[in-house]
N, C-alpha and C positions, 0 to 999 in steps of 0.2 A: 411574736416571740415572747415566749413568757421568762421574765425573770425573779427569780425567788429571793425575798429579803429575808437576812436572818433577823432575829430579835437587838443586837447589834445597828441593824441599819445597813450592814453592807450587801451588795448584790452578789449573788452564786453568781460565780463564771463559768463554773462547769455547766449551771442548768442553761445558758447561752449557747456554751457550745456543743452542749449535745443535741440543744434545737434547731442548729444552723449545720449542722455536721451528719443529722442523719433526719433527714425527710421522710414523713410518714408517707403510708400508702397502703391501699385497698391487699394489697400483697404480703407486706408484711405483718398487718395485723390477722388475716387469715394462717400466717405459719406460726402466730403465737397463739392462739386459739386452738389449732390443731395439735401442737407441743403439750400447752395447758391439759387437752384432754387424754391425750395420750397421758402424758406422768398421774393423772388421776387415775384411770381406768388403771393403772399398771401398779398404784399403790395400794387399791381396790382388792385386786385380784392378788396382792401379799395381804392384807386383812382378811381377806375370805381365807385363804389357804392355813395362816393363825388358827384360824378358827375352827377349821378342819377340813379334810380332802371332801368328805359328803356335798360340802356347798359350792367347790368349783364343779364337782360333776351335775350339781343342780343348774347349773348355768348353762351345761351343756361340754365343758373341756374335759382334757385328763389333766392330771394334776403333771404330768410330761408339759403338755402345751402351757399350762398355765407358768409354769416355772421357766420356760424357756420365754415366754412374753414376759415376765418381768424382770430378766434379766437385758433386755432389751433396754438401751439409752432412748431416750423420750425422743431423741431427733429420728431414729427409724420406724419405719413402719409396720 
């Protein structure tokens, strides 16, 4: 368990108890990973469309699909 000293000296409690309160695992790092890419890919595709409809149809979508994926919360697929 890691715990975090402030410049102080005293120890985070919080950084204890979110180590003993939520156990990592092969599972959850995989849906934060997939989240991470999604909200990229989805901020991506609002910087291309900035920039103009030619480059979302260069990727291959209409500027319809593209607009309705980034309207999309990063937890759906």
């Amino acid at each position: 368990m890691a715990t975090i000293i402030s410049a102080h000296g005293h120890r985070s409690i919080w950084s204890s108890l979110v180590n003993q309160a939520i156990p990592r695992c092969k599972y959850s790092d995989t849906v934060w990973a997939t989240w991470r890419t999604r909200r990229q890919y989805r901020s991506d595709l609002k910087r291309l469309l900035r920039v103009g409809s030619y480059m979302i149809r260069d990727i291959g979508l209409s500027v319809e699909e593209a607009e309705r994926e980034i309207k999309k919360p990063f937890w759906l697929a």
